[in-house]
N, C-alpha and C positions, 0 to 999 in steps of 0.2 A: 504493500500500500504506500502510495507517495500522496507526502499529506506538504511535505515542503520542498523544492527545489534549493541546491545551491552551489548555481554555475556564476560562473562571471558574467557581469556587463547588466545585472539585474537593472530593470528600469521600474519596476511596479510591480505588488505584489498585493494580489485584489483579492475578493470574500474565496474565489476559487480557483483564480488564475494568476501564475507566475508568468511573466513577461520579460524577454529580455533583448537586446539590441544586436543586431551580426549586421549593422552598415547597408552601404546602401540605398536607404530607406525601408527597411527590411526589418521585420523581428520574431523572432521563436514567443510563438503562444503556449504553457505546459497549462492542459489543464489537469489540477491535482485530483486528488479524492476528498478533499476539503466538502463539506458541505454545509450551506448556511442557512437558518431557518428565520421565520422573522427578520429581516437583516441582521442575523447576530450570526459569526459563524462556530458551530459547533466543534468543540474537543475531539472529538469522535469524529475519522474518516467513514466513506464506504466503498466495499471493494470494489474493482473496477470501475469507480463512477467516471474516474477522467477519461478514462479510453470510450466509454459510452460518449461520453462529452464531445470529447473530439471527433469521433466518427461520425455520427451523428448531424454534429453540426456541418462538416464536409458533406455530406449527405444532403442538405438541406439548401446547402451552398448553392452547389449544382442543381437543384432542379427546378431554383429562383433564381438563376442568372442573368434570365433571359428577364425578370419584371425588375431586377434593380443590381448594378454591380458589389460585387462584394472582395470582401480584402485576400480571401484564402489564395494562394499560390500553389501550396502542394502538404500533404501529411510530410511531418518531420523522418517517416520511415519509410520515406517512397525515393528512390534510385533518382530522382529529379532533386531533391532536398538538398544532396551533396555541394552542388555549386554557390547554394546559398551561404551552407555551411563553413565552406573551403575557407581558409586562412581568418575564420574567429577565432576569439578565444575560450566558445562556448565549443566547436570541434570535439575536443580531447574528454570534455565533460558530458558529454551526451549520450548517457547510458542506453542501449536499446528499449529499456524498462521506460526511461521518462519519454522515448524519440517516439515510441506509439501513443504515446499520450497527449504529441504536440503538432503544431500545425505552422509553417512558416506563412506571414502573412505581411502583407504590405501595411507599411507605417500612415496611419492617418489620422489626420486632426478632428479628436472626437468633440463630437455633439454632447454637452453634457446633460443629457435626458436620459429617461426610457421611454420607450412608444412602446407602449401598452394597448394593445387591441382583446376586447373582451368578446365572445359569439354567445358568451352565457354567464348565468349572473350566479355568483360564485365566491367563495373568498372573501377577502376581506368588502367587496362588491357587493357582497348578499350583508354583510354586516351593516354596514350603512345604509342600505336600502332597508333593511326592519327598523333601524332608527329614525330615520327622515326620510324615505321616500327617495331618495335621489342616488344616482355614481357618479363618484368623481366631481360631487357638488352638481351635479346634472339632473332636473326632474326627467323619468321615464314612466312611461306607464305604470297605474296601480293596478296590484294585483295578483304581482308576479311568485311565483315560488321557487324555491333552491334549485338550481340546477336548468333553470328554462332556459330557450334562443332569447336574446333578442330581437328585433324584427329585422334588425342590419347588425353587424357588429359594431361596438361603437369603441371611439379612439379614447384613450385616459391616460395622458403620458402622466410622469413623475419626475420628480429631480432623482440625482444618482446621487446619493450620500457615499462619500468615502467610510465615512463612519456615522452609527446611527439607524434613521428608519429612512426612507423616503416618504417624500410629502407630494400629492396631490399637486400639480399645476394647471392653474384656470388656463383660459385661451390668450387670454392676455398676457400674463407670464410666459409664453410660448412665444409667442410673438416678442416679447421686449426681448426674450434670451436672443431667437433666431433670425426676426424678421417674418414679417406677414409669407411672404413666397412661400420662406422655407416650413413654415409654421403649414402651411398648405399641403408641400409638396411632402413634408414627412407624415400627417394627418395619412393622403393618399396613397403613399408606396408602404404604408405600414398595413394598410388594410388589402392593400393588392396580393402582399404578400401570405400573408393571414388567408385570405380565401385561395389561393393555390393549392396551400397545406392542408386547409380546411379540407378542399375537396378531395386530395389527396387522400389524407387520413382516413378518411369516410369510407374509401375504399378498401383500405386495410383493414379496417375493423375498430379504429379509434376515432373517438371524438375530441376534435381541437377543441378546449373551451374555450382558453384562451393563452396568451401570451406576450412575450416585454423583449421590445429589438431594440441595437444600440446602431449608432448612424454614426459616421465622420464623413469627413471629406479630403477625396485622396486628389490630385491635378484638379483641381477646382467643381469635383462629380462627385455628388450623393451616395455612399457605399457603405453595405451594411460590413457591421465589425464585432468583434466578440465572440460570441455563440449565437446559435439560429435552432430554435425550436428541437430544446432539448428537454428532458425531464424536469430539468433545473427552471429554465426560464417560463414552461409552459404547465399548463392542466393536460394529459390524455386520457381520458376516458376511453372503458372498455364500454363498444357501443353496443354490443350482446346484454350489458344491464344497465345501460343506459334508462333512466326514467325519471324526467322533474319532479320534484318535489322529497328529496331527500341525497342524502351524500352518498356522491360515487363510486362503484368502483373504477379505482386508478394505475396508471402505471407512472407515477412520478411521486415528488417527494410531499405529497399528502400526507401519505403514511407516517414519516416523519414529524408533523404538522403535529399531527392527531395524536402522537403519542406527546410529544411535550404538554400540549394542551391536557389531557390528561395527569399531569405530575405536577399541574396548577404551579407551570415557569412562567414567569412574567415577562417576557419578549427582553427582560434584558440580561445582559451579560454579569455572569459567567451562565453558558448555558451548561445542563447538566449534562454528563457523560449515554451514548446511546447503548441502552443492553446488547448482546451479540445478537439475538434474534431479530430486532431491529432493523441493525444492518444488515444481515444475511437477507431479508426478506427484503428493506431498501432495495439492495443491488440486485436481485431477482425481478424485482419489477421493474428498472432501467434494462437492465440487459432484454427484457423481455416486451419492453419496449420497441428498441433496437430493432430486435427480431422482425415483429409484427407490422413496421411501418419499412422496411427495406427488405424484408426477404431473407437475410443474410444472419448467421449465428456467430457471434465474437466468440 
């Protein structure tokens, strides 16, 4: 289990990803086994979650390319990698163990949001909606119960807290951050993207609820960056018990969720330690994610 990286030329080292620079414009993304619940990141890794992460997200990469560009260049363990690699000083430290865990990716000047697109109301979504009727400060239809479509998917970005919770941002804070355009154009390639997968999904046998994409801009073009619709960022519903009006079954870290929530932790740090069955069954549902939306058994 790699829960931390430490290679040289580190540049950032975020709730689950170690980042690090090889020139160019270029940088190795490791995604760890780290995982974070309520923005707090937990003691406690789960197996395989990075290699889920990373593949996943390459996965996702590709077969959004065509609605919006994105940063991936090549898996850190793919024969194409080398060149990138060739004369850093991350080379010599790049164990095969972390290099399937990592993804080289073009350097870009990130957006500091998340573009959160919901298709069902959910989460902390459904929280606020039993208190006041509204998401993300947005009156929606009354009426609605756990787990239902919305009639369109609707956008709800948030700030990116380095450290902390993330906060809700109106339309207006979107705009003062990005600009009216960009404030537009990221609203629309977040929900273009979201229905590709959606429909996707659907095919495989999962249901997107929802999900949280990060944007930069690499040559002066809009390009998604981070991860893309992985257990971590998203809701996947198994659509075989799919049915509104109570909680899902999931392949993501609900699970997780559900058990802290349970042991009445207060969303702050120190979070408490996760039993072995936890994890085991965590990493069973990522991997089994994996499976069911690509075909393919890690």
């Amino acid at each position: 289990m790699i829960l931390e990286t430490q290679m040289p030329e580190i540049l950032h080292r975020g709730k689950v990803r170690d980042t690090y620079g090889l020139g160019g414009g270029h940088l190795l993304m490791v995604a760890t086994d780290r995982i974070s619940a309520f923005d707090v990141v937990l003691p406690t890794g789960i197996t395989d979650k990075g290699l889920v992460l990373n593949r996943i997200s390459a996965f996702w990469f590709d077969l959004t390319k065509d609605v919006v560009p994105n940063h991936l260049i090549c898996l850190a363990d793919s024969p194409e990698a080398a060149q990138y690699l060739k004369g850093s000083s991350i080379a010599d430290a790049l164990t095969p163990e972390i290099a399937r865990q990592s993804m080289v990716v073009k350097r870009a000047e990130r957006l500091d949001l998340e573009c959160i697109v919901r298709g069902y109301i959910t989460g902390s979504a459904w929280g606020e909606y039993r208190r006041q009727g509204t998401v993300s400060g947005k009156k929606v239809e009354e009426g609605m119960v756990e787990g239902q479509a919305f009639p369109e998917p609707i956008f709800t970005p948030t700030t990116k807290a380095e450290e902390g919770h993330d906060e809700n941002m109106t339309d207006e804070e979107v705009i003062d951050m990005v600009g009216a355009d960009m404030a537009r154009r990221l609203e629309d390639v977040s929900k273009a993207v979201f229905k590709v997968a959606h429909d996707f999904a659907k095919q495989r046998g999962i249901v997107l609820a929802d999900t949280k994409m990060e944007f930069g801009i690499i040559d002066g073009e809009l390009t998604l960056i981070d991860e893309l619709l992985t257990p971590d960022s998203s809701r996947f519903w198994d659509a075989a018990g799919y049915a509104p009006g109570k909680s899902q079954p999931n392949y993501d870290k609900q699970f997780v969720r559900d058990w802290l929530d349970a042991q009445g932790w207060d969303h702050e740090p120190p979070a408490p330690e996760l039993p072995d069955d936890v994890v085991a069954k965590t990493s069973e549902r990522y991997r089994e994610a994996y499976y069911k939306l690509t075909g393919t058994r890690l």
